[in-house]
C-alpha positions as CSV (number, residue, x, y, z in Angstrom):
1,X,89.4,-11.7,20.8
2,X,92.6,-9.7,19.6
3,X,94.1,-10.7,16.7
4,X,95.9,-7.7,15.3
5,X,96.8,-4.2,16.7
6,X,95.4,-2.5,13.7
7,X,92.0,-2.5,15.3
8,X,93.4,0.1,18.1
9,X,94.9,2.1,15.1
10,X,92.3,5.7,15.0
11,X,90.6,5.7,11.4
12,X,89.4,9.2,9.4
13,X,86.6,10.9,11.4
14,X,83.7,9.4,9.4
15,X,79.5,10.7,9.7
16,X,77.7,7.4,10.3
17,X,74.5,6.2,9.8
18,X,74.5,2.9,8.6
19,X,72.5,1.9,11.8
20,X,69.9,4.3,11.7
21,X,67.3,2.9,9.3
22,X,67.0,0.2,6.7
23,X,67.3,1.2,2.8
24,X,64.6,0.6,0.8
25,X,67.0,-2.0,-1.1
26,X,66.9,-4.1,2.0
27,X,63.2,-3.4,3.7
28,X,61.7,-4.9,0.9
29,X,60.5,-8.8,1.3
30,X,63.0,-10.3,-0.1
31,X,65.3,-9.3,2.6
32,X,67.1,-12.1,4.6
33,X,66.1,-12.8,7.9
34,X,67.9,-13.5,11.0
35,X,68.2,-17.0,11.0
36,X,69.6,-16.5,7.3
37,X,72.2,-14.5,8.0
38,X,73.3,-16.2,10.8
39,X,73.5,-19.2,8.3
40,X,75.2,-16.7,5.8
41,X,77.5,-15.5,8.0
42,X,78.5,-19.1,9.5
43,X,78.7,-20.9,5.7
44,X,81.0,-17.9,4.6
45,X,83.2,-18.5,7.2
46,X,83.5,-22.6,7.4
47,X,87.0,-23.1,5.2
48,X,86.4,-26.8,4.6
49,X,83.0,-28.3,5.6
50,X,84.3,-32.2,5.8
51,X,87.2,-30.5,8.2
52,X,85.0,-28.4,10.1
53,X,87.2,-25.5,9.7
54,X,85.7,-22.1,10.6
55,X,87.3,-19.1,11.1
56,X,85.8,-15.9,12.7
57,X,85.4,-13.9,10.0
58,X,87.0,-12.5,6.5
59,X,89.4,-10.7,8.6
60,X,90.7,-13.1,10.3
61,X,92.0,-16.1,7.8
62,X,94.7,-17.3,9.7
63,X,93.6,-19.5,12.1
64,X,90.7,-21.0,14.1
65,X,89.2,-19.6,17.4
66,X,87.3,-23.0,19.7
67,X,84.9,-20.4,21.0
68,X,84.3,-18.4,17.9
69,X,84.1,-22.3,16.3
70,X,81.8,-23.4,18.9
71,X,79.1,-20.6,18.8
72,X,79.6,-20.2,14.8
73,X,78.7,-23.7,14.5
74,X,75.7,-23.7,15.6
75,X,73.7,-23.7,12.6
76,X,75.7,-25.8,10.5
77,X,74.3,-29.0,11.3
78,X,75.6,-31.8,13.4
79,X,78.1,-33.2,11.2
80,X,80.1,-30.0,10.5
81,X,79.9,-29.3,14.3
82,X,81.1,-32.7,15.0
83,X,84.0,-32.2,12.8
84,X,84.7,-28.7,14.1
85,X,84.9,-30.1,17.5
86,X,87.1,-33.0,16.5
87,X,89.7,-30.4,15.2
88,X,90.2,-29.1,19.1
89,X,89.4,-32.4,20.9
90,X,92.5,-34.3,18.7
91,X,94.8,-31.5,19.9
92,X,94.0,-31.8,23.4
93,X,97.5,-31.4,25.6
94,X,98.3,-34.7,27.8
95,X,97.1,-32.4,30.9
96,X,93.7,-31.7,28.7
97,X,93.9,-28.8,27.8
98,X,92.4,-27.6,24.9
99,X,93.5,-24.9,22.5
100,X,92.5,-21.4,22.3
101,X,93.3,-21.3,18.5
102,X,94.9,-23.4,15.9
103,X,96.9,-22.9,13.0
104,X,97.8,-23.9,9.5
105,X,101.1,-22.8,7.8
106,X,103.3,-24.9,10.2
107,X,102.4,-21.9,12.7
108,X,102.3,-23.3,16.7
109,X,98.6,-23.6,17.9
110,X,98.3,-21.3,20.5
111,X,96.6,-22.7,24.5
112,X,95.9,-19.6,26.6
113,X,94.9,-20.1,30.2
114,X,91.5,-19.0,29.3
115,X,87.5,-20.7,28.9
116,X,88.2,-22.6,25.8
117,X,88.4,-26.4,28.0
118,X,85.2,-25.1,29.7
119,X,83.8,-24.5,26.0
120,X,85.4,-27.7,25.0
121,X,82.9,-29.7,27.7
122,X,80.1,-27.9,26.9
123,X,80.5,-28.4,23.6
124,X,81.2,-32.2,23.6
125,X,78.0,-32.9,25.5
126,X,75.9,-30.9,22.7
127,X,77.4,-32.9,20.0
128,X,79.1,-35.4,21.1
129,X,81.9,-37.8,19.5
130,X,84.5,-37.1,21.9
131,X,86.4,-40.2,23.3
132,X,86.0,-40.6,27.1
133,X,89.6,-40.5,27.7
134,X,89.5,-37.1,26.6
135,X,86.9,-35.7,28.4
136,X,88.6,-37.2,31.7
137,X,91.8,-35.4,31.0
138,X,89.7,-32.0,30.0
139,X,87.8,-32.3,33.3
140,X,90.6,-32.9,35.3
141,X,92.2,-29.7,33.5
142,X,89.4,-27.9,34.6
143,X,89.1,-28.9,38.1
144,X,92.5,-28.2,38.8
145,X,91.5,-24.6,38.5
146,X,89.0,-25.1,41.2
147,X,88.9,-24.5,45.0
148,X,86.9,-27.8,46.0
149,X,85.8,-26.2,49.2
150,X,83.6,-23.5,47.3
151,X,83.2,-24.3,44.0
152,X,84.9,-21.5,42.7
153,X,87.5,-21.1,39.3
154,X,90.3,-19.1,39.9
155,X,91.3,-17.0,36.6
156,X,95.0,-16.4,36.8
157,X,96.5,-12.6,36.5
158,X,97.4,-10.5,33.7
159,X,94.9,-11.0,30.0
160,X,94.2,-13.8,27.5
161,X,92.2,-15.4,30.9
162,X,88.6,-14.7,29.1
163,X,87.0,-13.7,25.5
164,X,87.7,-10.1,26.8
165,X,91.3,-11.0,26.2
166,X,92.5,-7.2,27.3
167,X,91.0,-6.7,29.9
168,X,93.7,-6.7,32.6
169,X,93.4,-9.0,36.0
170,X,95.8,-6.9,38.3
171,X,95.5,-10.4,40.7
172,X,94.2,-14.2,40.6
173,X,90.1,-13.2,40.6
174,X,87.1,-15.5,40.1
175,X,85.4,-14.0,36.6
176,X,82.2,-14.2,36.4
177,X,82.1,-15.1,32.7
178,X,84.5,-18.0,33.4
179,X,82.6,-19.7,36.2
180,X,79.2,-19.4,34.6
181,X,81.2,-21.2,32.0
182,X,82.3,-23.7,34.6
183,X,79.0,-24.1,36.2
184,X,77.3,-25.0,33.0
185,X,80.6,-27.4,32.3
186,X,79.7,-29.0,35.7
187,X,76.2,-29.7,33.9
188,X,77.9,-30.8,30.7
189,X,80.2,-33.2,32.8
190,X,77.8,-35.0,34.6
191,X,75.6,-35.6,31.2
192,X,78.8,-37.3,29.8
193,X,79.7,-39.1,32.9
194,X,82.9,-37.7,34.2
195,X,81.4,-35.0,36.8
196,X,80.1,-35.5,40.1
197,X,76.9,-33.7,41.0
198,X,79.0,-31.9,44.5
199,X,80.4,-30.1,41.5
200,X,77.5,-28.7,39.8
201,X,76.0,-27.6,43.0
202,X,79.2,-25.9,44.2
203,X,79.7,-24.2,41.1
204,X,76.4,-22.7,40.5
205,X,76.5,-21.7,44.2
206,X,79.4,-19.5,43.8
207,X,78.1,-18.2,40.4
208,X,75.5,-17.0,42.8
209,X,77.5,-15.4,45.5
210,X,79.5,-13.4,42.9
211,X,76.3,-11.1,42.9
212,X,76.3,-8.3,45.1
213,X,73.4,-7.4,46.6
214,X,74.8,-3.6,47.4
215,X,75.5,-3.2,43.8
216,X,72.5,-5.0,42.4
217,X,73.8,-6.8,39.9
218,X,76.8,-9.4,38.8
219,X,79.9,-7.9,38.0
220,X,82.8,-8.7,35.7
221,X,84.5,-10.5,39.1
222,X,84.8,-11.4,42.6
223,X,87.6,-8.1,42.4
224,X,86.2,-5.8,39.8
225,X,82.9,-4.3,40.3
226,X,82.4,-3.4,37.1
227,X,79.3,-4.3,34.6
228,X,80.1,-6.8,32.1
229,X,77.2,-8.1,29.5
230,X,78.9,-11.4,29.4
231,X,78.6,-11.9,32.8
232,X,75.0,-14.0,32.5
233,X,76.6,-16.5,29.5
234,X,76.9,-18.7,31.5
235,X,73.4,-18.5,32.3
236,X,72.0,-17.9,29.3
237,X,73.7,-20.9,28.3
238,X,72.3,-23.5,30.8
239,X,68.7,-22.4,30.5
240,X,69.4,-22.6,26.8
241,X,71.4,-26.0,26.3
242,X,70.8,-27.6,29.5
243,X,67.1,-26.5,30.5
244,X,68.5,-25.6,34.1
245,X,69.0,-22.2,36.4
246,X,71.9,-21.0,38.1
247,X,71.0,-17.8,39.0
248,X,67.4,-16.7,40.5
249,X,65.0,-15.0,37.9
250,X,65.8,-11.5,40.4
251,X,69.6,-11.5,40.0
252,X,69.1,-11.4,36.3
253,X,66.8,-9.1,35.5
254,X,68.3,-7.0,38.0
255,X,71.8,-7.4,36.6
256,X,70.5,-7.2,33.1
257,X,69.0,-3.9,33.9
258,X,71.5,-2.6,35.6
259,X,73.9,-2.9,32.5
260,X,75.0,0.4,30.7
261,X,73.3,1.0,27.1
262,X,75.6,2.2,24.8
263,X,76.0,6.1,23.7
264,X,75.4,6.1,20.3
265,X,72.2,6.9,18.1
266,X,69.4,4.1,17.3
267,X,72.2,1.7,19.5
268,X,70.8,3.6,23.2
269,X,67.9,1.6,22.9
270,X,68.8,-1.6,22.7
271,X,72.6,-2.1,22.7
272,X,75.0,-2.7,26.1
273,X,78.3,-1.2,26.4
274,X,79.8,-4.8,27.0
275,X,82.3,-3.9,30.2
276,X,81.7,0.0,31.8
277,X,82.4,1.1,35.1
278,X,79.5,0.9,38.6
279,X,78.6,4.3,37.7
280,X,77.8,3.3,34.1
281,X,80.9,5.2,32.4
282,X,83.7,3.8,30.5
283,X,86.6,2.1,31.8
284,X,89.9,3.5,32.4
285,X,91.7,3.0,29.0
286,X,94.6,1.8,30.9
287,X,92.4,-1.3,32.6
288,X,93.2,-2.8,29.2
289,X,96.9,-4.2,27.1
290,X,97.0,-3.2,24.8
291,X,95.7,0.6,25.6
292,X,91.6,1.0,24.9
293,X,89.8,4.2,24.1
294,X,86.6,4.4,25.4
295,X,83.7,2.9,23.5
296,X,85.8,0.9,21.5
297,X,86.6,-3.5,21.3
298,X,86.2,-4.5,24.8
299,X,86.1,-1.0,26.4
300,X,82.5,-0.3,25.9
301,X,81.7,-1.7,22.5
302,X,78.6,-3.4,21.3
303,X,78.7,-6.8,21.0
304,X,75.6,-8.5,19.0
305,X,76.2,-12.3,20.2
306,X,76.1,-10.9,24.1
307,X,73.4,-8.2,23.9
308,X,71.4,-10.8,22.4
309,X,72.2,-13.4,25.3
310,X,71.3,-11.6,27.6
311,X,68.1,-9.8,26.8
312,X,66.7,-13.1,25.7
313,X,67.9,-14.3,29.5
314,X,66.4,-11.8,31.1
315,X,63.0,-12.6,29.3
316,X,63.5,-16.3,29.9
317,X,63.7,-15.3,34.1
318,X,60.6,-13.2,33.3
319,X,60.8,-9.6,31.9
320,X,59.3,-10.6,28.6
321,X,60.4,-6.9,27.7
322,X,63.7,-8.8,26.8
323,X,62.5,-10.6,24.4
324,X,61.4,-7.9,22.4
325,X,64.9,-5.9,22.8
326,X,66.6,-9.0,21.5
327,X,65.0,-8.9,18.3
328,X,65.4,-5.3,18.2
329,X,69.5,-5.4,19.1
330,X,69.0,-8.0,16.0
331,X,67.5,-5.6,13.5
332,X,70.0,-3.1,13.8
333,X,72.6,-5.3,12.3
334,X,70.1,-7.4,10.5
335,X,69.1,-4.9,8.0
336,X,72.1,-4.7,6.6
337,X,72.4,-8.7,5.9
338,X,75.4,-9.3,7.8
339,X,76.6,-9.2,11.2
340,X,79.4,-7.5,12.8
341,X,81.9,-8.3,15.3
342,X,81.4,-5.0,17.1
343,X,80.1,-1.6,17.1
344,X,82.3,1.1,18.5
345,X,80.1,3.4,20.7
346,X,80.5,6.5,22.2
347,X,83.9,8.3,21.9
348,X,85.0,6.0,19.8
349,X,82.3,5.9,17.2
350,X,83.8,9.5,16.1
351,X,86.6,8.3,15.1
352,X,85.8,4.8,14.0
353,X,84.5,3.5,10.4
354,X,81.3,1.5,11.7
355,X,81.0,-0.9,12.0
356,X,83.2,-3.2,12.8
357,X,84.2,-6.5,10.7
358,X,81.2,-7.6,8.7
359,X,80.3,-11.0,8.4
360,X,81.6,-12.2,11.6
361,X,81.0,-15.9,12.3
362,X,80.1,-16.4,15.9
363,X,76.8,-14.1,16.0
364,X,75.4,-17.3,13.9
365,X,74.2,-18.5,17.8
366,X,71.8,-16.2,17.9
367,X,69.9,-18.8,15.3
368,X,69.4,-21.3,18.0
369,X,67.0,-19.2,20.6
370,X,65.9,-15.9,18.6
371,X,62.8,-16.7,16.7
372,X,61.8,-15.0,13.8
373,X,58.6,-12.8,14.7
């Protein structure tokens, strides 16, 4: 999520190897784990516990994100993700829509046209709280998005429509991030009564025509045929949350396989380049507004919460081996007792002081499914 162009400003050519090994300082058995950083991570960032104010990370002190919120949660316990939730649902517009971010300082809060009502649902059926009359108007908000005849949400043109907020939509396009996010909704709406099972069924069904058999995999969109590790979220999330599958076990290993690891060092293993083009390459810097180089923020970066998703997804549909690069993906950041918001790969990791933003909140998830050995 962009919140300043600073991050697109080129920083001194720096020789980096913070990811290549763990010091001694930090191997040794008193080391945090995992789940302990994610707790670290998460606690740094919650402003006011009673509030259930979080922001994303140090950098970002000036407001608060409902997805970065909801996944940053997570291991806070129910009472501080109650309250977190309460700060979106109680600013829910009349036609339910919920915000993207809010703000202190007398600043606007800010509703894009983008997943955060889907989040919103998904989120009120994990922890509940949320007055019916609220859910109603989110769902409707939701729906009207929706072509009733196939199930499928329409993303609008132009950015700010998904969490890759610059990547560009040249025309209205079903993403496949956003309507795993709607499927899974579907499932959240029915366990909170204001959903109709035609809707779950519909929406997982397009979630499943959006792969393409003569590109083995799911891409970014019904439009764009390019690989996006956020694509199986939505996935990820329903065999997680709801104990359900969208997706058959085939479409995604095979999309989860087919994704493009990134080019840099101990990362080639086990890290994705989080968008890249069929062919594996970077995208066209110009698919992006503001301007992206190659390997760096959504154009190829590494991004922990969604490597982690989906190789644990692919080893919940079968290929154990994803288990095993989950944890790994972990380690490289873990080692260092924090958790970034992204590493640069590639072209960019020249030019770029890795990594990226430590500390950031909303890899804290990753405390819910990875386990510990």
């Amino acid at each position: 999520m962009i919140r300043g162009i600073n991050r697109f400003v080129l920083l001194p050519l720096v020789i980096v190897a913070v990811l290549v090994a763990p010091s001694a300082a930090t191997a040794d058995p008193g080391s945090l784990t995992p789940s302990e950083i994610c707790r670290k991570v998460a606690s740094k960032n919650l402003l006011d516990s009673r509030k259930g104010l979080l922001r994303p990370g140090p950098e970002y002190a000036d407001g608060s994100w409902l997805r970065d919120s909801f996944w940053a949660s997570a291991c806070l316990g129910p009472e501080v993700r109650r309250a977190a939730l309460e700060q979106f649902g109680s600013r829910l517009r009349p036609n339910g829509q919920a915000p993207t971010r809010i703000n202190g300082h007398g600043i606007a809060d800010q509703y894009y046209d983008d997943e955060s009502t889907l989040i919103y649902i998904i989120w009120a059926a994990r922890d509940g709280g949320q007055p019916r009359d609220r859910l109603l108007r989110a769902w409707d908000w939701i729906t009207s998005h929706v072509d009733v005849a196939t199930g499928a949400y329409w993303t609008p043109p132009g950015t700010c429509h998904t969490w890759h907020d610059t990547l560009v939509f040249p025309t209205w396009d079903v993403s496949s991030y956003n309507q795993g996010l709607y499927a899974v909704a579907a499932l959240a709406a029915l366990k909170l009564g204001v959903g109709y099972p035609s809707q779950a069924e519909a929406a997982a069904s397009f979630y499943r025509q959006l792969y393409r058999k003569e590109l083995g995999y799911l891409p970014v969109s019904l439009h764009l045929d390019y690989h996006d590790t956020s694509a199986v979220v939505g996935e990820a999330l329903a065999r997680l949350e709801f104990g359900r599958e969208l997706l058959t076990d085939e479409m995604v290993v095979a999309t989860v396989r087919a994704l493009s690891l990134a080019e840099f060092g101990p990362l080639s293993r086990s890290a994705f380049k989080v968008l890249s083009k069929a062919n594996g390459d970077y995208v066209d810097e110009w698919a992006f507004s503001p301007w992206s180089m190659k390997g760096r923020y959504q154009n190829g970066g590494s991004w922990l919460l969604y490597d982690a998703l989906a190789w644990t997804v692919m080893g919940l549909a079968g290929d154990e081996a994803g288990f095993k690069l989950a944890k790994l993906r972990v380690q490289l950041e873990a080692h260092h007792e924090t958790f970034y918001e992204y590493i640069s790969t590639g072209p960019a990791a020249e030019f770029d002081h890795l990594p990226i933003h430590p500390d950031y909140a909303w890899n804290a998830y990753i405390c819910t499914f990875l386990p510990e050995s």
